[in-house]
N, C-alpha and C positions, 0 to 999 in steps of 0.2 A: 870566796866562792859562794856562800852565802846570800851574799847580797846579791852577786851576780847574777843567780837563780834566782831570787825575789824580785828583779826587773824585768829578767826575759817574762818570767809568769805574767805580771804586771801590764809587757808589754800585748803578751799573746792577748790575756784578758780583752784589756782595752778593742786590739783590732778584733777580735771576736763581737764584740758587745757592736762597733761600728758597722760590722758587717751585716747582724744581724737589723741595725735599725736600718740600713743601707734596704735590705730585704724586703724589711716591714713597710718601708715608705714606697720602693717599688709594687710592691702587692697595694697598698692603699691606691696607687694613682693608676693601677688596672683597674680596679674597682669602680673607682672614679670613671673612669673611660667606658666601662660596661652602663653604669647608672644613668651616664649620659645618654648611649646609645637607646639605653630603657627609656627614659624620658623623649626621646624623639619619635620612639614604636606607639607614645598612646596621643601625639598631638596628630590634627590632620595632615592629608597630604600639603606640602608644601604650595602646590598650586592648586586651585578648585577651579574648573569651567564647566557650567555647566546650561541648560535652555535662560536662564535668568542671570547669570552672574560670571566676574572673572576676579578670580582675587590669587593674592598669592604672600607668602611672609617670609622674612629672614629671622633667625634665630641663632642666639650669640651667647652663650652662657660667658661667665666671666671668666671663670674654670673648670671644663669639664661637664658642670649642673649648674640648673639655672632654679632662680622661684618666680618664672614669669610664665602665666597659666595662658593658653588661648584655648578657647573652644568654638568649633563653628558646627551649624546645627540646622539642617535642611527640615523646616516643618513641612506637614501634610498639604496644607494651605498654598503651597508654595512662597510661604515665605522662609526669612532665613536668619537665624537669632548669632548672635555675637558675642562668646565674653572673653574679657579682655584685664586680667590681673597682675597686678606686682606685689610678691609677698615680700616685707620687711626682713632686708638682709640679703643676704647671699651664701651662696654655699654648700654646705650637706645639709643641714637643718632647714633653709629657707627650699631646697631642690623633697624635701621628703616630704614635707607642707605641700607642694605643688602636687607631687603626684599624687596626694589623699585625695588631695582637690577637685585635679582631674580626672578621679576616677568617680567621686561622687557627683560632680555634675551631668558625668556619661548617667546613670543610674537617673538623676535627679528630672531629665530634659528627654531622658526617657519617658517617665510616669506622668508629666504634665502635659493633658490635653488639649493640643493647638488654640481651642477657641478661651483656653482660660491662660493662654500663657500671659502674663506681663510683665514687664520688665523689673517692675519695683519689687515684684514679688517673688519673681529668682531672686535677687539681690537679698531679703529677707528668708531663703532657704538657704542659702552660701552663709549667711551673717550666725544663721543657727546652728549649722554644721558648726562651725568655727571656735563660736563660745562651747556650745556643746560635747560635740567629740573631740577637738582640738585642745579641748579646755583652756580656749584663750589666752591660749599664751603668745599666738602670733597675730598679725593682724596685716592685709593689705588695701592698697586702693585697687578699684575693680570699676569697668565701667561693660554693662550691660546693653545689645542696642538690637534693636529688631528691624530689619530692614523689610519693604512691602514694597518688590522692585514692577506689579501689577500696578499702584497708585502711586509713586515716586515718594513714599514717603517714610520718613525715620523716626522711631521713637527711643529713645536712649536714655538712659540714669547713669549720672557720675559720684562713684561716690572717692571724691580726692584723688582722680585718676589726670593723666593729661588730658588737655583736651580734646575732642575731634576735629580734625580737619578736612576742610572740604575744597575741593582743587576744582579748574575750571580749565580743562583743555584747551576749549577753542579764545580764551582770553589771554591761557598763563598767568593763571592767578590761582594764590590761595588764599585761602583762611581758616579763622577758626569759625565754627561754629557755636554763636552767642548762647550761654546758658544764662541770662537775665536774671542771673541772682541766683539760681537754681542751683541744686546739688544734694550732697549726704556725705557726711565723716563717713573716712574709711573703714571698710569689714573688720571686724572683731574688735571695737573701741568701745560698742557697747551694745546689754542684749535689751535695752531699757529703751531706745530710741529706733522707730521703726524706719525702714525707707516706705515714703511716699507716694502716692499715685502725684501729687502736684508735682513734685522736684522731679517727673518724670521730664522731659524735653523732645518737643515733636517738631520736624523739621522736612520741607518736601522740597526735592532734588531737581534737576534735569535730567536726561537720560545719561549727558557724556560726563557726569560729576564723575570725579574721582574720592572716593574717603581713602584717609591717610589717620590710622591708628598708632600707635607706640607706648614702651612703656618709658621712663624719668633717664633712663641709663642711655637713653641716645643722646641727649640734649646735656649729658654730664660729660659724655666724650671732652677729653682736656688736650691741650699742648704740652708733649715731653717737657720740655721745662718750662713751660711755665703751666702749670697746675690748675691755676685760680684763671686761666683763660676759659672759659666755653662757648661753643656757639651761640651767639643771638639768635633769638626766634623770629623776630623780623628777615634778618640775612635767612635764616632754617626756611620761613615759608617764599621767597623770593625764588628761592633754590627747589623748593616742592613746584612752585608755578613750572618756573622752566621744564623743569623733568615732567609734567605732567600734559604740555604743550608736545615734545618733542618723544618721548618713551611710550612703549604701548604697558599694559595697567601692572602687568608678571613682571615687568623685570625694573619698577620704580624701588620696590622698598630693597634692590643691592645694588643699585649703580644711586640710591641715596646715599647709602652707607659706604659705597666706594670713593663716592665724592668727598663727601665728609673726612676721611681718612686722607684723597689727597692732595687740601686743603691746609692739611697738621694737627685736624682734629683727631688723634690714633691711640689717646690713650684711655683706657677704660677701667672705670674704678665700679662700674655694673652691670649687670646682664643687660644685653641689648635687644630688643624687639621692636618690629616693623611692619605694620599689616597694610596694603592696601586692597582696593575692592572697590569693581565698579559694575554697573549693569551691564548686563551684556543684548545691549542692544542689535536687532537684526540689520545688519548694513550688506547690502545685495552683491556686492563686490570683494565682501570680507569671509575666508573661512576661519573659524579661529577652533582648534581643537587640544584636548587634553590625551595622551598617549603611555598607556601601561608598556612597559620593555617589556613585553613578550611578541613571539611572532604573529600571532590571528593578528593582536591590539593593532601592530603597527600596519599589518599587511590591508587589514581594513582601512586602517585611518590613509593610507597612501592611495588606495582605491577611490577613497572617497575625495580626494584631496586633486586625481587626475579626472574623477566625474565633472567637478566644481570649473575646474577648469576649461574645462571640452566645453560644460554647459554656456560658459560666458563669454565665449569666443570660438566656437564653433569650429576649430582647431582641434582635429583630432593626433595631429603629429606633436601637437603641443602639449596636450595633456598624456603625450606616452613620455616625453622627453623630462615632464615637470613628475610624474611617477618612475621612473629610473632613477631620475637625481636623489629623491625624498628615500626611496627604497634601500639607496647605499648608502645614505649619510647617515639615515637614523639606523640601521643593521648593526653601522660602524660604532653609532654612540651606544646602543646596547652592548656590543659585545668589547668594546675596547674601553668608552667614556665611563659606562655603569658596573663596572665587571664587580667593585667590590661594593656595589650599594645595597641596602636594604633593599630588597626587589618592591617589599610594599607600599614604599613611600617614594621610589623612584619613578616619576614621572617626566614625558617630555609635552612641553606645551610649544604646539606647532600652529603661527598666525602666516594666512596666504592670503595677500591681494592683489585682486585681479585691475591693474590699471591701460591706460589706452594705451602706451607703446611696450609696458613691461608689466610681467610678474615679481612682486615682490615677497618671500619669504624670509620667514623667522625664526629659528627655530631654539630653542631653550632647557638646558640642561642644569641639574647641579649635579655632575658628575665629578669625573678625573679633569684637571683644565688643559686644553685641548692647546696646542701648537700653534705659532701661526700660520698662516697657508701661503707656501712660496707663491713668488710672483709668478703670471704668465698671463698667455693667452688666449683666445678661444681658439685659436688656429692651430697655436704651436700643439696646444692641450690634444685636439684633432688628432694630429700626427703622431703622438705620442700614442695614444690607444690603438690607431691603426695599427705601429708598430707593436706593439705589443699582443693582438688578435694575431699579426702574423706567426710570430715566434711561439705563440698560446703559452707567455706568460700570463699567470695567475695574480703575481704582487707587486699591487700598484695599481691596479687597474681600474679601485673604486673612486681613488681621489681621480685616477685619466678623465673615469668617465664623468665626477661631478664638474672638474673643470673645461669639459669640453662642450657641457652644457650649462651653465653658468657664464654670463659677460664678466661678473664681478662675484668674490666672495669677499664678506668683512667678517670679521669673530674679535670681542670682545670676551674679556673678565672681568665682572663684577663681583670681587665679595663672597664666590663661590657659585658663581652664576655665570653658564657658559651660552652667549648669543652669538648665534651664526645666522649673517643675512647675503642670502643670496638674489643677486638681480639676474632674472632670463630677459632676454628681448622677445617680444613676440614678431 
């Protein structure tokens, strides 16, 4: 009896103690999941558009948290600074290092005066922080770049980061951008060795370049079994040309990452990061806007989007029809696609072009991933609404009416990236 008593206890112990760590590791990986969503509340919004620029980024921790910093940064001047970090490692340690980071570059790009900003010499306040209040104990590569999209031109510091690439739309090409020797060891290896005004790198563009940023954890992407495979960066930039030829600039760096994935590159041994960013040059025929989920944000941006329209084809039935569609689909992605997003970082970026027999529209979410949209037709779609004004059904009646005005819808998933393109006939 004895012993029998000393087993059941033994045994209770045991599932006790299991239970408990059961708990412990649940409560850690909420944590985890909170720290994560904190780390996405202090980088930018995922898409920027704005009179000068159109950029956008994907963001991929490996678990949960990542140590891969971005900061983007509107000067007075109108220009627009960039940086772009991978801290050694991963994890909670390498994700706590980040948000110091992040917080003191906010502070740091604050206090320096556009006309004294330069690049080598951020790189030299992050390197100080680093040994200083970090007390050196971690260290990453970082590449700094200030773009001057008034003169086309870039000036940039690498200190052991990837390289920058620069795409060519209307060729389908990439590449890198030659740093002819030029460079700096990575932040925090030492407080003895400054970055330079030389190893700075200046570089001037065309209007339709594309930059293509990253940090090492893309190009590490492996094949399940085979491990020791990774992407080529010859094949990597052949694959940046095409996409940058055929994709508008928001939705290169997840249908990169989608490709890549389905290819067989899907396994990930590092945070992933992907910036691209181009001029946003004025094209007469093009509106291209960025849309907060609230009502004025969108009710404006669809106002303005049926003005653009009326204006360039002097169609005023056109521009009510092209304003009804935009009015129910984006309503629909707020309040169905966004329901559970951060309202502050959830934006939709919506590209309209006005061409000679069609309108074409774009529209771009990282919401809930949307359904495909059964087949039909413009006619059948017709009839459909009709019938449904007669009976004064209510549900249904947003997709009736986008498909009765629409010839064609396509929707795409990318990676977390929802494109919906709509064709009107004019």
């Amino acid at each position: 009896k004895k012993t029998l008593i000393e087993k059941i206890e033994q045994a209770v112990q045991t599932y006790r103690e299991s239970a408990a760590a059961n708990g412990f590791l649940q409560k850690i990986e909420s944590d985890l999941a909170l720290a994560g969503d904190v780390q996405r509340l202090v980088l930018p919004n995922w898409c920027q558009i704005n009179d000068q620029l159109i950029s956008s980024f994907l963001y991929e921790p490996n678990f949960k948290v990542s140590g891969d910093i971005f900061e983007f940064y509107r000067i007075a001047d109108g220009r627009h600074l960039v940086v772009l970090g991978d801290i050694a490692g991963h994890g909670v340690q390498a994700a706590l290092y980040m948000m110091a980071l992040q917080a003191f570059l906010k502070m740091l790009l604050a206090e320096i005066a556009p006309e004294e900003l330069q690049v080598h010499q951020v790189m030299n306040r992050i390197n100080e922080f680093v040994r200083n209040d970090l007390n050196g104990e971690s260290y990453m590569t970082c590449m700094v770049a200030l773009f001057d999209f008034r003169r086309n031109h870039l000036t940039f510091h690498n200190a052991g980061h990837p390289g920058l690439i620069c795409c060519s739309p209307s060729r389908g090409e990439a590449r890198e951008i030659s740093a002819d020797g030029r460079g700096s060891i990575p932040i925090g290896w030492s407080r003895d060795l400054p970055y330079k005004e030389e190893d700075n790198i200046d570089f001037d563009f065309e209007d339709d370049s594309i930059f293509i940023s990253y940090t090492d954890g893309l190009l590490d992407l492996s094949k399940p079994n085979a491990p020791e495979e990774v992407i080529e960066e010859k094949n990597f930039r052949e694959l940046l040309g095409a996409l940058a030829a055929e994709s508008n600039v928001v939705s290169i760096p997840f249908r990169l990452r989608s490709v890549i994935d389905q290819i067989g590159f899907s396994e990930s041994p590092d945070d992933v990061f992907i910036m691209a960013l181009q001029k946003n040059c004025a094209i007469p025929t093009v509106c291209f806007r960025q849309l907060q989920p609230t009502t004025n944000s969108i009710s404006a941006g669809v106002l303005e989007f049926c003005n653009f329209v009326q204006h360039h084809t002097g169609d005023e039935e056109l521009g009510t029809r092209i304003e009804l569609l935009l009015s129910e689909f984006l309503n629909n992605v707020v309040l169905h696609g966004l329901v559970n997003a951060k309202r502050g970082k959830a934006v939709i970026a919506v590209r309209l072009e006005v061409q000679e027999e069609k309108i074409v529209i774009s529209a771009m979410d990282c919401g809930r991933e949307w359904e495909d949209v059964p087949a039909f037709n413009v006619h059948t779609a017709r009839q459909q609404l009709e019938e449904l004004n007669a009976n004064r059904a209510t549900s249904g009646r947003g997709l009736a009416i986008i498909t009765s005005i629409a010839e064609s819808i396509r929707r795409k998933h990318y990676r977390g990236l929802n494109e919906t393109v709509f064709i009107i006939r004019r």
